[in-house]
N, C-alpha and C positions, 0 to 999 in steps of 0.2 A: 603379606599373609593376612589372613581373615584374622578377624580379632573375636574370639567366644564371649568374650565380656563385654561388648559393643550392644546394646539395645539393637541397632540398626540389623535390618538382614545382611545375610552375605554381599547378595545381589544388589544392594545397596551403599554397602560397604567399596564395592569395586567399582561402581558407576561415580562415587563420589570422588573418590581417586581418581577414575579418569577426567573427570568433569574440571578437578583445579588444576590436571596436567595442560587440559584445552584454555581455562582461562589465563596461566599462567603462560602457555605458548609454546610449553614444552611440546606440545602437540598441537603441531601449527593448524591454520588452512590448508586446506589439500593435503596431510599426513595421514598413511592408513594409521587405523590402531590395530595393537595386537591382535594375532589373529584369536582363534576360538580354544586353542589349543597352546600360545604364549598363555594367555590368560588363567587358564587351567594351574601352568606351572608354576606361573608368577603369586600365584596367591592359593593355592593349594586348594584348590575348589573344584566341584563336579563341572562338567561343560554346561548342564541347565542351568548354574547358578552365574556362568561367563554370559550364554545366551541373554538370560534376562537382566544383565548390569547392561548387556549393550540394549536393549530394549529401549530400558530408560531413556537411554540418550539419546534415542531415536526419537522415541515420546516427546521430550523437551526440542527437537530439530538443531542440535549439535549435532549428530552424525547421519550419515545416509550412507543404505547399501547398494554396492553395485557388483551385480548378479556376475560372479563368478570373478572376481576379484578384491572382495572383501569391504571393507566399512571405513570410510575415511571421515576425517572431520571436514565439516560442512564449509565449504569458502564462501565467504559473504558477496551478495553482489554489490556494486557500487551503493554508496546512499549517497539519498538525495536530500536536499536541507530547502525546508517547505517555510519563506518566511514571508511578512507583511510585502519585503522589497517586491516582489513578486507581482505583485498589483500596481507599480508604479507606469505611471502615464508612457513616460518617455521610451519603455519597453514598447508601448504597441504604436507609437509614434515612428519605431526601429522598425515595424510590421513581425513581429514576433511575441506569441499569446506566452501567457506567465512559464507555461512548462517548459516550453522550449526554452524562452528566454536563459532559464533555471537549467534546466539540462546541459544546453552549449557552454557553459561557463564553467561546467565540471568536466567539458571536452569528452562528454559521451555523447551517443549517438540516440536519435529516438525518432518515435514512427507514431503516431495515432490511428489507431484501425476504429471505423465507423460500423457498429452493429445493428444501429436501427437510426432510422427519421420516420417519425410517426405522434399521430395526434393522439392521445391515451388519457383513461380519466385521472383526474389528479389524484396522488396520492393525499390521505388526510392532512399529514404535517405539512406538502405542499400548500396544499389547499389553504391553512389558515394563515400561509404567510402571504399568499397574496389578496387571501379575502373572499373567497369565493368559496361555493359550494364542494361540500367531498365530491369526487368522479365527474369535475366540470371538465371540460375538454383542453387539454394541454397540450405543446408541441414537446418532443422528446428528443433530445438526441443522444443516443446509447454509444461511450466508446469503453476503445480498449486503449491503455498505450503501453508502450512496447520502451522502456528502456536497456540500450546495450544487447539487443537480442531477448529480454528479459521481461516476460507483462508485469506492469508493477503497479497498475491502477485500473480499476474501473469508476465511469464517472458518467452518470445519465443529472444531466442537466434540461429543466425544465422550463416551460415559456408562456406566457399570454399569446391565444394565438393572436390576439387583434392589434398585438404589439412586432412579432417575427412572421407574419405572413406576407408570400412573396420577397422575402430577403433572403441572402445568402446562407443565414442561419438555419435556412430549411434545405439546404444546400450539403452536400458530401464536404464541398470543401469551403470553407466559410473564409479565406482570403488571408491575406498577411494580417498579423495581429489579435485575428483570431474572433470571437464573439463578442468581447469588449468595443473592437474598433467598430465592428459593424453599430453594436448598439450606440456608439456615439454618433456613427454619422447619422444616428437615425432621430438626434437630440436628447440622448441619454446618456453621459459619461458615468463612466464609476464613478461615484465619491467616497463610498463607506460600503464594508465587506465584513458580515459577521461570521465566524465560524463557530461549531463546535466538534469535537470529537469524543469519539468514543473509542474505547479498546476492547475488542471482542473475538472469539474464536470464529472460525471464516463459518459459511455453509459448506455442504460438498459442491455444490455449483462454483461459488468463489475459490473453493480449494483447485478446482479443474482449469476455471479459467485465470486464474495467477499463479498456475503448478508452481504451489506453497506444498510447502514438505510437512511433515509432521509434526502437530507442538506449533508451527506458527499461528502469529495472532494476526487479525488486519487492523487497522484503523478505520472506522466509517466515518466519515465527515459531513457535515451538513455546512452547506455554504448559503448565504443567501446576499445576493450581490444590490445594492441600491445606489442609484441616481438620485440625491436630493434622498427623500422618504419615502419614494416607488422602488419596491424590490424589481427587480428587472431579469434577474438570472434565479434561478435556485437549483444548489447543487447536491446526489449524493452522490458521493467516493467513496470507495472501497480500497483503499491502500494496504499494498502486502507488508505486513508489520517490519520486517527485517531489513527493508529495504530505504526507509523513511526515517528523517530525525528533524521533527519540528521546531526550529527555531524563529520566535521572535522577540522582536523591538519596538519595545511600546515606549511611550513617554510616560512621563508618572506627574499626574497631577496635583496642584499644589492642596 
């Protein structure tokens, strides 16, 4: 029942209850919750005050409705664990680029869809990683990729053209191993990969193309990949937040 002595609103009152019923599991993955009309009974409230507790939790991407069968709690998709191993030599030696490498080991399934190849001007923070001028002309390559049935990344990776012209890299399919291999056979290996992230609410563009539900966040990442002290890749990713769990392993120095 509503509690009169609670600061909290009603509707607030009952989104919180359902919220530690979902954390604690009482209300698993894929469980509807009460309908609009338990709700009512259960805590002795108007239907608008049921409506807007389920609001909430829509707001936060715990639950989602589905149109003519009611509000279930949201079931997570697979996560994926994003770590240093990732970038290791002997993966693309295997001819398989970090994601995959990373994906098949979690025995899911995954697809890269290619949205654009195209020369475009550099973005600023591109631009100062590799030295050049803002809007000097860069190679692009725009994807998607598709975990489990599921888009879970976007990632436009950027290039010197006088470094990937006429390579595979300008190429739809750039080969076993991925852009790493190419850039080595081309006397570039990786040796040092810096990232950063950020956690941020998506656009509606992002929100469409990683059909991210409500309340999720993504991660943007900026990559910028070096051979030696020549960045050679620069990366931005758009990672659907729910979907990701960044683990690394660093050494600690003396």
């Amino acid at each position: 029942m509503i509690d009169p002595t609670d600061p909290r609103s009603p509707s607030r009152q009952i989104a919180d209850d359902l919220r530690k019923e979902i954390r604690d599991g009482v209300l698993a993955p894929g469980a509807r919750l009460p309908s609009e009309r338990e709700l009512v009974e259960r805590y002795g409230t108007s239907p608008q005050t049921a409506r807007q507790a389920v609001s909430h939790l829509k707001g936060e991407g715990l639950v989602v409705g589905m149109p003519g069968r009611g509000v279930f709690v949201r079931e997570r998709p697979p996560v994926l664990r994003v770590g240093s191993d990732r970038y290791a030599r002997w993966r693309r030696v295997q001819g398989k680029a970090p994601l995959q490498a990373e994906v098949e080991e979690l025995g899911l399934k995954w697809r890269q869809e290619v949205l654009e190849l195209a020369e475009v001007p550099s973005p600023d923070w591109v631009a100062s990683w590799y030295e050049v001028e803002p809007d000097t002309p860069l190679f692009v390559r725009r994807r998607r990729f598709w975990i489990d049935g599921n888009p879970s990344q976007l990632a436009d990776s950027y290039y010197l053209l006088d470094l990937v012209k006429g390579t595979r890299i300008t190429e739809e399919n750039t080969g076993p191993g991925g852009g790493y291999r190419v850039l080595e056979e081309l006397g570039y290996p990786l040796t040092r990969v810096r990232e950063e992230v950020a956690i941020r609410m998506p656009t509606p563009d992002e929100v469409r193309a990683l059909r991210l539900e409500p309340g999720t966040p993504v991660a943007e990442l900026h990559r910028v990949s070096f051979s030696g002290d020549k960045p050679i890749e620069v990366l931005q990713g758009i990672l659907a937040g729910d979907r990701y769990v960044f683990c690394y392993d660093m050494p600690v120095n003396d």
